[in-house]
C-alpha positions in Angstrom: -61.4 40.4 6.8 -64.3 42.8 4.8 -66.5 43.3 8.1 -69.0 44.9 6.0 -69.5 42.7 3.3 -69.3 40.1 5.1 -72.2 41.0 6.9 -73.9 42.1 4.2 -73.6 38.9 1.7 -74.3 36.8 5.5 -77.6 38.4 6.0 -78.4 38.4 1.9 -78.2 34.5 2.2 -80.3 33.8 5.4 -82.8 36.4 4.1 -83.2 34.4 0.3 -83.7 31.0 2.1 -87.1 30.2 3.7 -87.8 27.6 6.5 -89.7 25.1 3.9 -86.0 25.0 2.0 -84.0 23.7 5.1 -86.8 21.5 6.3 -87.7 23.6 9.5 -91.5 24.1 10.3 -92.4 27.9 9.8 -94.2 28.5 12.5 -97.1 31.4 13.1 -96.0 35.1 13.8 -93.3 35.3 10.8 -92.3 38.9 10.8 -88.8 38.4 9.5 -87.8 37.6 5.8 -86.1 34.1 5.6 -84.7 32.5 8.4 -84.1 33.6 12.1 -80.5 34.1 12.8 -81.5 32.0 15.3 -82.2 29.1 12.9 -79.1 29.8 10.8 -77.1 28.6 14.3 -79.1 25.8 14.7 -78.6 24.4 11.1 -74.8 25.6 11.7 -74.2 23.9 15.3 -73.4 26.8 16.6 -74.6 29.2 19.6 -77.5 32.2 18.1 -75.2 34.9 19.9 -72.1 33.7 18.3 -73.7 34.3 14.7 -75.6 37.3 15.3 -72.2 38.6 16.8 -70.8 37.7 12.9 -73.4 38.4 11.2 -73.8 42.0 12.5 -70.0 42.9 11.9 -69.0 42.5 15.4 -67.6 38.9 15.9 -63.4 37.6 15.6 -62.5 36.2 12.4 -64.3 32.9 12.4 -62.5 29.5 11.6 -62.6 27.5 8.6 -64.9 24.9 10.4 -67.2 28.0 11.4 -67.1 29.2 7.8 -67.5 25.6 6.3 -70.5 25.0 9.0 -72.1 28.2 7.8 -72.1 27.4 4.7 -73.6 24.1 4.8 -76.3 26.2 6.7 -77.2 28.9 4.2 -77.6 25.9 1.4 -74.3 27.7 -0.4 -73.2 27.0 -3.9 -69.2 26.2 -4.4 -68.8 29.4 -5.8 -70.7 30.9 -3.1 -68.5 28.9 -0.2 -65.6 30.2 -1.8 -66.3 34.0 -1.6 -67.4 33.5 2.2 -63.8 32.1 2.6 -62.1 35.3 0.9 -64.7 37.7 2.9 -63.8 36.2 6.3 -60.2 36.5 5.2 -59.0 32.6 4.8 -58.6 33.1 1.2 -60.3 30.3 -1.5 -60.2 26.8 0.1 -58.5 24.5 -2.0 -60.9 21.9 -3.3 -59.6 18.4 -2.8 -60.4 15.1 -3.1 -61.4 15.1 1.0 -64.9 16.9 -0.1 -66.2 18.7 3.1 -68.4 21.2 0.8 -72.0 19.7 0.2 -73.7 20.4 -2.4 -76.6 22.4 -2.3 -78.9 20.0 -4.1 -77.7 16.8 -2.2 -78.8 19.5 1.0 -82.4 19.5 -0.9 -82.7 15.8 -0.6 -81.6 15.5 2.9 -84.4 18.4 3.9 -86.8 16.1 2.4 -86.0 13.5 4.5 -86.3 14.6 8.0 -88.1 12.2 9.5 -85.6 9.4 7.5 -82.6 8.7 9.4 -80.3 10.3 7.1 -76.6 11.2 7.0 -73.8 12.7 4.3 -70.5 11.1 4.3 -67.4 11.6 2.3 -64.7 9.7 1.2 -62.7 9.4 4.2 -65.8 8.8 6.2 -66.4 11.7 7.5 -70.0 13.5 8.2 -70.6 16.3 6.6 -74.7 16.3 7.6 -77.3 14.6 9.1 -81.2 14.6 9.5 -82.6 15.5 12.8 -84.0 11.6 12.7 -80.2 10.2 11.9 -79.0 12.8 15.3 -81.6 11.1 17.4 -80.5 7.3 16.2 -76.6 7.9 16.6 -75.8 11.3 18.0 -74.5 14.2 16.8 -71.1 13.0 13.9 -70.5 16.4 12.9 -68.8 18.4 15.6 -65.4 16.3 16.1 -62.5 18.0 14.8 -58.8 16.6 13.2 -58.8 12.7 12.5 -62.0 12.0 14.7 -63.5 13.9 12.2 -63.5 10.2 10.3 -65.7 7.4 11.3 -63.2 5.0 10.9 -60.8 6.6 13.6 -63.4 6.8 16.1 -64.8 3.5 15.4 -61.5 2.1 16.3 -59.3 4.5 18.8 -62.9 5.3 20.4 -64.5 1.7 20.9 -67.4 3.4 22.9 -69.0 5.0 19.6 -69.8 1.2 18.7 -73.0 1.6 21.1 -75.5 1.2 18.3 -74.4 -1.8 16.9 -75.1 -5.5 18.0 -72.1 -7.6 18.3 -72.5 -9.3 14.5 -73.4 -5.9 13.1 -69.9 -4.1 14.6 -67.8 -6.7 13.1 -69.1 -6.8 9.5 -69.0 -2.7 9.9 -65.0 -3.0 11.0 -64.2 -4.7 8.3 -66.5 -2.5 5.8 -64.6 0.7 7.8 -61.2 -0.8 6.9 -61.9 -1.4 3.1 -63.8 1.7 2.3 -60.4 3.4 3.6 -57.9 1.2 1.7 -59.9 1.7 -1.1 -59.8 5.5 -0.4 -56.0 5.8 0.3 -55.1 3.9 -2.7 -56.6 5.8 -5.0 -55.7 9.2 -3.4 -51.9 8.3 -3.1 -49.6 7.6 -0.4 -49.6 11.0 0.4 -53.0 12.2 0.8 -55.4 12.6 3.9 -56.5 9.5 3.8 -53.0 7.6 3.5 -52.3 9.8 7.3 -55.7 8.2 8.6 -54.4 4.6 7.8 -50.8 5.4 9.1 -52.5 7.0 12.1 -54.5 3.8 12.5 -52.2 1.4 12.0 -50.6 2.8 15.4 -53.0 3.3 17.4 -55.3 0.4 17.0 -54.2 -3.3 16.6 -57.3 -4.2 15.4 -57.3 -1.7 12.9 -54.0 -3.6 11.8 -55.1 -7.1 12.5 -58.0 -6.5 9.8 -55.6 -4.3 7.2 -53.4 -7.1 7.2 -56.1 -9.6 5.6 -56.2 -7.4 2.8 -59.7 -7.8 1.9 -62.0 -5.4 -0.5 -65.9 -6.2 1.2 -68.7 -5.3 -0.4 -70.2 -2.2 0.5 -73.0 -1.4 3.2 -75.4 -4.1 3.7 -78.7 -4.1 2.7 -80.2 -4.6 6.6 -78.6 -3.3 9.7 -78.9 -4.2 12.9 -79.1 -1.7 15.5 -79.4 -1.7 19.7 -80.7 2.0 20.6 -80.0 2.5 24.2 -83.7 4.4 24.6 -86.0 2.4 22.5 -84.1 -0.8 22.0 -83.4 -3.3 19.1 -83.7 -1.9 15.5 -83.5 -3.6 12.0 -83.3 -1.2 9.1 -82.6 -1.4 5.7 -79.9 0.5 4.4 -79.6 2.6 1.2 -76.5 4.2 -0.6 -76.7 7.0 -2.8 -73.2 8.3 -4.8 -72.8 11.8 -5.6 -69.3 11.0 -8.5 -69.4 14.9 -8.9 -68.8 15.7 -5.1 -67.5 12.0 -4.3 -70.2 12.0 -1.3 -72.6 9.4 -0.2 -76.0 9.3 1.0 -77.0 6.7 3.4 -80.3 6.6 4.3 -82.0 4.5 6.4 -85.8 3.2 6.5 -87.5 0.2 8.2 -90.4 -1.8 7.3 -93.9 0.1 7.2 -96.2 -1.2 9.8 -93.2 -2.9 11.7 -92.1 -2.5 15.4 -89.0 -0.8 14.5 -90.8 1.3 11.7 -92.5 2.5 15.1 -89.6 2.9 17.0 -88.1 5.4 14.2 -91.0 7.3 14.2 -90.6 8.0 18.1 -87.1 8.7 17.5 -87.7 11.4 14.3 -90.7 12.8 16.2 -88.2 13.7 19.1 -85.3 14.7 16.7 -87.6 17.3 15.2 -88.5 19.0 17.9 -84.9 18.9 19.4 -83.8 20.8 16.3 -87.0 23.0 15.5 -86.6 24.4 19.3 -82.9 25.2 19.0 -81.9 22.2 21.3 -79.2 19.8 20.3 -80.5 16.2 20.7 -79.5 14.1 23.3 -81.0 10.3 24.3 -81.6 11.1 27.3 -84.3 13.7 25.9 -86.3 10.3 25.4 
């Protein structure tokens, strides 16, 4: 692990970026070029003293969640991700067809877009990044590790992550969960990541296998959604997909009709997701 460098190229990225380019507020009394390091955790998930600790040479070798976390933070090119990986000592990350590196300019969109429910997904389902809106409608998605990392395997071993969605709604989604993941394993081969998540979930959830049995291919996400928040109640949003082919990621983004009750509710709910995020807080409903 090159300490030194490490430290160096860490502190060279935070210093390039500016608030405005990760959608944070800048706030009076700047003094320090870039971001805070205190801002870099926030983005990251990850405590302030644990990064300074890294960034000034003195922290253990971080993981290759930390690194890919970081990262995602300091709006890092491929090329860029890949020489964090070598500095820290993990050597280059293979890059597979299980995409967990976002792309710096899908990251651009997303900073535009933080009062818009928001979130990243690849092709096993799993979030990769989220606005501060999307955090305050559903939680926090990007802190699970191994298999929960995937929608799809908490959706159906965790039945309690089904809060936000009305009856109806859940049972259209498990059956969009369940096709979006054949679809997945198929193409990848029977011995890819996602071919483990359906093995997984064939075992541990019979309704995972009641619903793989039928064999269907749905159409993807729904135009409208549904939603029951537990602060501010029923929601009905529309729901929009963006594919990234070249990273095999997906924007979902979520909006709700101007001038509506729900358009109102979403407003409370980014209102109170920015400020979780902009005063270093991670978000949680009871915070409303």
């Amino acid at each position: 692990m090159e300490y030194a460098d490490l430290s160096d190229f860490l502190r060279k990225r935070r210093e390039a970026l500016q608030p405005e380019d990760v959608g944070m507020p800048r706030g009076r009394r700047r003094r320090t070029p870039g971001l805070r390091r205190e801002e870099v955790a926030v983005l990251a998930s990850m405590s302030t003293d644990y990064y300074s600790r890294l960034e000034g040479g003195r922290g253990p070798q971080p993981s290759v969640d930390m690194l890919g976390s970081i990262a995602r933070a300091l709006r890092m090119t491929m090329e860029e991700r890949d020489y964090l990986f070598v500095l820290a000592g993990h050597g280059t990350p293979p890059r597979t067809t299980r995409a967990c590196h976002v792309d710096p300019g899908m990251l651009r969109i997303m900073d535009r877009l933080q009062d818009t429910p928001a979130l990243l997904i690849n092709r096993c389902g799993e979030t990769l990044a989220q606005t501060p809106a999307h955090v305050a409608l559903a939680g926090e998605q990007t802190n699970f590790e191994g298999m929960e990392r995937s929608e799809a395997y908490r959706w159906f071993v965790h039945p309690e992550s089904r809060v936000l969605y009305q009856d109806a709604e859940a049972e259209r989604h498990s059956r969009l969960l369940v096709s979006l993941l054949r679809m997945t394993a198929t193409a990848d081969g029977p011995k890819s990541y996602a071919a483990g998540l359906v093995t997984a979930l064939r075992k541990a959830s019979p309704e995972f296998e009641a619903i793989w049995e039928r064999h269907e291919v749905v159409p993807a996400h729904s135009r409208t959604k549904h939603f029951r928040h537990a602060a501010v109640g029923e929601l009905d949003l529309y729901c929009e997909v963006i594919d990234n082919r070249d990273q095999q990621q997906t924007l979902v983004v979520f909006t709700a009709e101007p001038g509506s009750e729900s358009a109102e509710k979403l407003r409370l709910l980014s209102v109170l997701g920015s400020q979780a995020m902009s005063s270093g807080q991670d978000f949680r409903r009871e915070l409303i």
